[in-house]
mmCIF file of the N, C-alpha and C atoms, coordinates in Angstrom:
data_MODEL
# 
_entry.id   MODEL 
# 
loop_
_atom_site.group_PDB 
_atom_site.id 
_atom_site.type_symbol 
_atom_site.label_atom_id 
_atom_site.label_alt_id 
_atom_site.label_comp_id 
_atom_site.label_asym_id 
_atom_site.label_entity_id 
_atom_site.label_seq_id 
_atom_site.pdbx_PDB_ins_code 
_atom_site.Cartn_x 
_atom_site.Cartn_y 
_atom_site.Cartn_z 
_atom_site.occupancy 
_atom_site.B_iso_or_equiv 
_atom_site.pdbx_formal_charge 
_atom_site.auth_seq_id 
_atom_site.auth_comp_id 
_atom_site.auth_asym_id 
_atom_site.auth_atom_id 
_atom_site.pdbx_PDB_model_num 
ATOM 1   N N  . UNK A 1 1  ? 75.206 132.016 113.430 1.00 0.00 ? 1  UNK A N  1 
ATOM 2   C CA . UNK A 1 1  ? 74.008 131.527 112.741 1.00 0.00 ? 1  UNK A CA 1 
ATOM 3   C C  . UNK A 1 1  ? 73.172 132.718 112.249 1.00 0.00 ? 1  UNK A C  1 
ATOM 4   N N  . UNK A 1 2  ? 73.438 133.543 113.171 1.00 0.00 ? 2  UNK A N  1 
ATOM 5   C CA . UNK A 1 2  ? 72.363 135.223 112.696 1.00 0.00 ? 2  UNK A CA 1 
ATOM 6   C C  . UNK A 1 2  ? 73.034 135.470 111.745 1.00 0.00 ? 2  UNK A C  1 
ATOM 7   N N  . UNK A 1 3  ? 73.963 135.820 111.473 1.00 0.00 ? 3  UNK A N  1 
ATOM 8   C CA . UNK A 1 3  ? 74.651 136.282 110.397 1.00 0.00 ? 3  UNK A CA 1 
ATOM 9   C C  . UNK A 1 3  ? 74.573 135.531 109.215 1.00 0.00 ? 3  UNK A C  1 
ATOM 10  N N  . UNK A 1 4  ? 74.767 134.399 109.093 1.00 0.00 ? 4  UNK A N  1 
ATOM 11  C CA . UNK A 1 4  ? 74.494 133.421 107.859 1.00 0.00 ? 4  UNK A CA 1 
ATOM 12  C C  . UNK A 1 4  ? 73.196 133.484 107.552 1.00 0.00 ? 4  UNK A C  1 
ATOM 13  N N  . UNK A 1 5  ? 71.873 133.460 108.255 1.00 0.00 ? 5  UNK A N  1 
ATOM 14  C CA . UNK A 1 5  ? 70.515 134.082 108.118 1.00 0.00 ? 5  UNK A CA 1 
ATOM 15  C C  . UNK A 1 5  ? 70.645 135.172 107.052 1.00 0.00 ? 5  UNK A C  1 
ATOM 16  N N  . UNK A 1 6  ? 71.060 136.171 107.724 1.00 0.00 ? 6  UNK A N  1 
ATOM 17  C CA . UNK A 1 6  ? 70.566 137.436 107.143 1.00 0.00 ? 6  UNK A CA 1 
ATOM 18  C C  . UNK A 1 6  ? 71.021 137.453 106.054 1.00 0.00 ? 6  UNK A C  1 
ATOM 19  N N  . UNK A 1 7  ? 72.781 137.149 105.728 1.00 0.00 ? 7  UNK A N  1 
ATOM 20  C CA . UNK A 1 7  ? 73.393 136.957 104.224 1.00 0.00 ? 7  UNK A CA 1 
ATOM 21  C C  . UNK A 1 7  ? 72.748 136.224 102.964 1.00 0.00 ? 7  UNK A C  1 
ATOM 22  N N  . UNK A 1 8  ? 72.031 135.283 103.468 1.00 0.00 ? 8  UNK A N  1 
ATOM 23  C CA . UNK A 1 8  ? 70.991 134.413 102.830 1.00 0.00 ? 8  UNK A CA 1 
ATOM 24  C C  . UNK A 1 8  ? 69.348 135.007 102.568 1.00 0.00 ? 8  UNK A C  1 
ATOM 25  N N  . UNK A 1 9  ? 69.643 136.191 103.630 1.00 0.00 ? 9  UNK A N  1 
ATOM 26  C CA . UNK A 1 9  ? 67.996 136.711 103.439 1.00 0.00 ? 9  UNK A CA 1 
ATOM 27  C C  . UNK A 1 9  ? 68.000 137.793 102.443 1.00 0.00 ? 9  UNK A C  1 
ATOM 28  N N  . UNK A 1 10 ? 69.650 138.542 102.435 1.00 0.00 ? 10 UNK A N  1 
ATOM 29  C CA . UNK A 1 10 ? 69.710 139.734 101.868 1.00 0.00 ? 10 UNK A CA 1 
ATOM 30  C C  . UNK A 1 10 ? 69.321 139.600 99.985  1.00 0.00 ? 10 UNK A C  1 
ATOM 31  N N  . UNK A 1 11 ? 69.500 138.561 99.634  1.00 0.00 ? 11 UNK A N  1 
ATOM 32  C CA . UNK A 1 11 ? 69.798 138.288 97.846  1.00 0.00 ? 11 UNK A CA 1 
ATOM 33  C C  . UNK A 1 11 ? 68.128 138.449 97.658  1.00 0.00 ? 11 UNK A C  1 
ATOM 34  N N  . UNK A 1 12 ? 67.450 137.585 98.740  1.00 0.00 ? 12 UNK A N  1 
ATOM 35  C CA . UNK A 1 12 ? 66.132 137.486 98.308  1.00 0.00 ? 12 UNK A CA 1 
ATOM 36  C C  . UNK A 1 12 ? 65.042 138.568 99.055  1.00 0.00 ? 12 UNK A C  1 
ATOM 37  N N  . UNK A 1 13 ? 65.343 139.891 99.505  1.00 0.00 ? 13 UNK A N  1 
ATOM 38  C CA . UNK A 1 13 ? 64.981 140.786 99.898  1.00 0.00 ? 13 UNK A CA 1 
ATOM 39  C C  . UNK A 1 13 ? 65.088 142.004 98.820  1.00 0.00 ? 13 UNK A C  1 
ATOM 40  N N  . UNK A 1 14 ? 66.178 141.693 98.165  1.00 0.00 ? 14 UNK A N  1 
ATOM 41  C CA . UNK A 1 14 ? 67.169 142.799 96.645  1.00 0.00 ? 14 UNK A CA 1 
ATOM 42  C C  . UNK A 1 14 ? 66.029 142.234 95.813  1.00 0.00 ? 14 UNK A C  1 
ATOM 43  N N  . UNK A 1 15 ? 65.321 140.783 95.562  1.00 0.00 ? 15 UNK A N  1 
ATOM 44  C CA . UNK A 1 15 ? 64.828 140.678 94.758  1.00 0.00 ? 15 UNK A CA 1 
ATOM 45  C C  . UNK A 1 15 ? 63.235 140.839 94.969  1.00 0.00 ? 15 UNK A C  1 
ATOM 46  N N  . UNK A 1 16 ? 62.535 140.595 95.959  1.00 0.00 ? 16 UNK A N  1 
ATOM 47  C CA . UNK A 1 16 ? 61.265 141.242 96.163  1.00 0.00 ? 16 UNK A CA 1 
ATOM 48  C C  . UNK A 1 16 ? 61.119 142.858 96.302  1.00 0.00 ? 16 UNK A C  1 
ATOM 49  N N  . UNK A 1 17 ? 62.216 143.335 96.296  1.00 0.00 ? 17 UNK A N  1 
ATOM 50  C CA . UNK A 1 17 ? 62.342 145.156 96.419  1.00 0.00 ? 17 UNK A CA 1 
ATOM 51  C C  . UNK A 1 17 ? 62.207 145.355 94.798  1.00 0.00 ? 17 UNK A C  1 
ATOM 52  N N  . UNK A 1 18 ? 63.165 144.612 94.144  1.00 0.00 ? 18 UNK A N  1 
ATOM 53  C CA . UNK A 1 18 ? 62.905 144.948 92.490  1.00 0.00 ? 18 UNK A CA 1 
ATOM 54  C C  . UNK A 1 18 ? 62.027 144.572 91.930  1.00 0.00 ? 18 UNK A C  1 
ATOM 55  N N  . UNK A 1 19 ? 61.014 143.780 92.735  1.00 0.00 ? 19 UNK A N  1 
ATOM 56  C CA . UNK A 1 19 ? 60.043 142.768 92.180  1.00 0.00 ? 19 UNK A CA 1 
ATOM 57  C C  . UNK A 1 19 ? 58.787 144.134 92.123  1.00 0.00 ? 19 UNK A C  1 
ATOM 58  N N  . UNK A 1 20 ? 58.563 144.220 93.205  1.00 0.00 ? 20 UNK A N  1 
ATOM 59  C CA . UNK A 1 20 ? 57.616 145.588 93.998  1.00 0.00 ? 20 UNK A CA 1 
ATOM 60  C C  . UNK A 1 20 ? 57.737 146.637 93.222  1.00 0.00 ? 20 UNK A C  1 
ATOM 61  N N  . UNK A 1 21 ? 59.191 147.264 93.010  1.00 0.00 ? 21 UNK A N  1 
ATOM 62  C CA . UNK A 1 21 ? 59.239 148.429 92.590  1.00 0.00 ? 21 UNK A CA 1 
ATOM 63  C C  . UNK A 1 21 ? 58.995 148.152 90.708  1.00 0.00 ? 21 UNK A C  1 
ATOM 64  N N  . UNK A 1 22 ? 59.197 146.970 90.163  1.00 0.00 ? 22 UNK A N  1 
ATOM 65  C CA . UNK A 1 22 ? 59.104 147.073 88.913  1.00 0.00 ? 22 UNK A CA 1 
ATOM 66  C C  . UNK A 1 22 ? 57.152 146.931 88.602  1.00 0.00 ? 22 UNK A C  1 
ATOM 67  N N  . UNK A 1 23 ? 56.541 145.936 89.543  1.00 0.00 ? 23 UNK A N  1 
ATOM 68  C CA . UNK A 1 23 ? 55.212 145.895 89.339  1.00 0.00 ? 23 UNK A CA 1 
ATOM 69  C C  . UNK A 1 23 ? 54.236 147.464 89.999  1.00 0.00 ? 23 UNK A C  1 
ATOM 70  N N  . UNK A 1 24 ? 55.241 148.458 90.631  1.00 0.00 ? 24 UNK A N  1 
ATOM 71  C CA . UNK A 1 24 ? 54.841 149.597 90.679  1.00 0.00 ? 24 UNK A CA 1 
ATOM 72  C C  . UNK A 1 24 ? 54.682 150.415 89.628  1.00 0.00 ? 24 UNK A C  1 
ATOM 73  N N  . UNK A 1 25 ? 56.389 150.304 88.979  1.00 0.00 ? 25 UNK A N  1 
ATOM 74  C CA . UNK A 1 25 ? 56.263 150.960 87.613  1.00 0.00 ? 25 UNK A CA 1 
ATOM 75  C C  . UNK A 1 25 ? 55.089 150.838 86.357  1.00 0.00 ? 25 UNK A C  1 
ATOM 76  N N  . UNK A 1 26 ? 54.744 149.641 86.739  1.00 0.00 ? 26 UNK A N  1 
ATOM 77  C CA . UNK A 1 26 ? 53.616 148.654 85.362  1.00 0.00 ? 26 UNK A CA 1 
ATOM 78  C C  . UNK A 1 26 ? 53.036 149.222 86.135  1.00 0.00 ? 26 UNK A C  1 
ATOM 79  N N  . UNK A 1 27 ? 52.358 149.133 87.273  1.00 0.00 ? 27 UNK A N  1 
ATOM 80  C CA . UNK A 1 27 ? 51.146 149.172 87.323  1.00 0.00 ? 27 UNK A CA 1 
ATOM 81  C C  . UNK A 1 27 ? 50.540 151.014 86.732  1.00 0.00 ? 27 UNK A C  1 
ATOM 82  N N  . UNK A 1 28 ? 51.666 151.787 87.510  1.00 0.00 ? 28 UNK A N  1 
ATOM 83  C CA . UNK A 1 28 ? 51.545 153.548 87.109  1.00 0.00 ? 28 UNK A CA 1 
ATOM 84  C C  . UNK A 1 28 ? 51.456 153.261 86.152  1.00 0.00 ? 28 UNK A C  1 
ATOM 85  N N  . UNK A 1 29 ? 52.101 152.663 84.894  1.00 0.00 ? 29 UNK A N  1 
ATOM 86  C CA . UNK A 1 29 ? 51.920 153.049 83.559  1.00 0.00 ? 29 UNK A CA 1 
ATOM 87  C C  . UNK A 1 29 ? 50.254 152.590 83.016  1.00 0.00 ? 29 UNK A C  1 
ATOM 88  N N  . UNK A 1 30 ? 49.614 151.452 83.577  1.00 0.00 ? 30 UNK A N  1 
ATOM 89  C CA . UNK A 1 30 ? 48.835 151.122 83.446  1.00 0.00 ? 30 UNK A CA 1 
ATOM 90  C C  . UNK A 1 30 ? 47.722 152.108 83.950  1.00 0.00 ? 30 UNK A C  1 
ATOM 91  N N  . UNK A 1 31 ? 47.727 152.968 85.244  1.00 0.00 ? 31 UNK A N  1 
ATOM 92  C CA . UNK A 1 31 ? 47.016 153.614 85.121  1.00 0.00 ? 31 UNK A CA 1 
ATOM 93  C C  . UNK A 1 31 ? 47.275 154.953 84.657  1.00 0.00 ? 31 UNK A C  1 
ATOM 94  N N  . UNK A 1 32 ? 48.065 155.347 84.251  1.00 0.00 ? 32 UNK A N  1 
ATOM 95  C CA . UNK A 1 32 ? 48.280 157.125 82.962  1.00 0.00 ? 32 UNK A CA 1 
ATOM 96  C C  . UNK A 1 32 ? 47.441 156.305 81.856  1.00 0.00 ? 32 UNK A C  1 
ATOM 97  N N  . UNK A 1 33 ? 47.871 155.081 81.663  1.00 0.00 ? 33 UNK A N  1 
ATOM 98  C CA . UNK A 1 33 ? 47.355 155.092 80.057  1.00 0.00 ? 33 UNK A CA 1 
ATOM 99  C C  . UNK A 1 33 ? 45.888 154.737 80.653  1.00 0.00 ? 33 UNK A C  1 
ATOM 100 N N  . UNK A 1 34 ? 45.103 154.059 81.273  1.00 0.00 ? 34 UNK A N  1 
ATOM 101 C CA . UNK A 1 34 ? 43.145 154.392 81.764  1.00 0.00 ? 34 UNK A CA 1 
ATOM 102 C C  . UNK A 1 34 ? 43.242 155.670 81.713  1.00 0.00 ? 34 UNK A C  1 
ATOM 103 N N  . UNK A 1 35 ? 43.713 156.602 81.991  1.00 0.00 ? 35 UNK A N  1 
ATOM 104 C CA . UNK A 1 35 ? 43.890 157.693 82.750  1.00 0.00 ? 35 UNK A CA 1 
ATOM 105 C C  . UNK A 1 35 ? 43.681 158.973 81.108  1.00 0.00 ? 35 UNK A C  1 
ATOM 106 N N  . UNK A 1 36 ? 44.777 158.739 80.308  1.00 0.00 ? 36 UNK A N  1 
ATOM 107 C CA . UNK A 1 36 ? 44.560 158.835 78.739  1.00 0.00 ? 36 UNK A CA 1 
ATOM 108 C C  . UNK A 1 36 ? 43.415 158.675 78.165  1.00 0.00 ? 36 UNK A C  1 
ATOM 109 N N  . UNK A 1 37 ? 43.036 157.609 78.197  1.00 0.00 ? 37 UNK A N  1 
ATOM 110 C CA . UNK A 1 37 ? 42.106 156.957 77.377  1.00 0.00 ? 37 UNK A CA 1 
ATOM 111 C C  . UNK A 1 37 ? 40.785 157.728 78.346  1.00 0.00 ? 37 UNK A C  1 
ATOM 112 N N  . UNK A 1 38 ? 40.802 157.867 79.432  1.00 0.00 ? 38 UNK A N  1 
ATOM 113 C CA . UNK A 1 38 ? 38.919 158.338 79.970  1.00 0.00 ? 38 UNK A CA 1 
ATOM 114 C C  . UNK A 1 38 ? 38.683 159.797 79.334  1.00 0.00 ? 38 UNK A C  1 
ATOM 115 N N  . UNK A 1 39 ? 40.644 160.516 79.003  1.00 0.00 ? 39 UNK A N  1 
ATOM 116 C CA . UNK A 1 39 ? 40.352 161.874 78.523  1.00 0.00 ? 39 UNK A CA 1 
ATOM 117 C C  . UNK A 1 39 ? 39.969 162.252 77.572  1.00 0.00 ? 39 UNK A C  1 
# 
């Protein structure tokens, strides 16, 4: 049963990691460009 858990947890763990790391990327870009613009 642990094992069928985790196989089931792993798809949707891959996708909150890419979720995170892509709204990281936006967000950095969002602040260089405030960051631009105050200069």
């Amino acid at each position: 049963m642990g094992i069928r858990k985790s196989k089931a947890q792993q798809p949707r763990q891959a996708v909150i990691r890419a979720r995170t790391v892509f709204f990281m990327i936006r967000h950095s870009e969002g602040l260089m460009s405030s960051v631009w613009d105050l200069k």
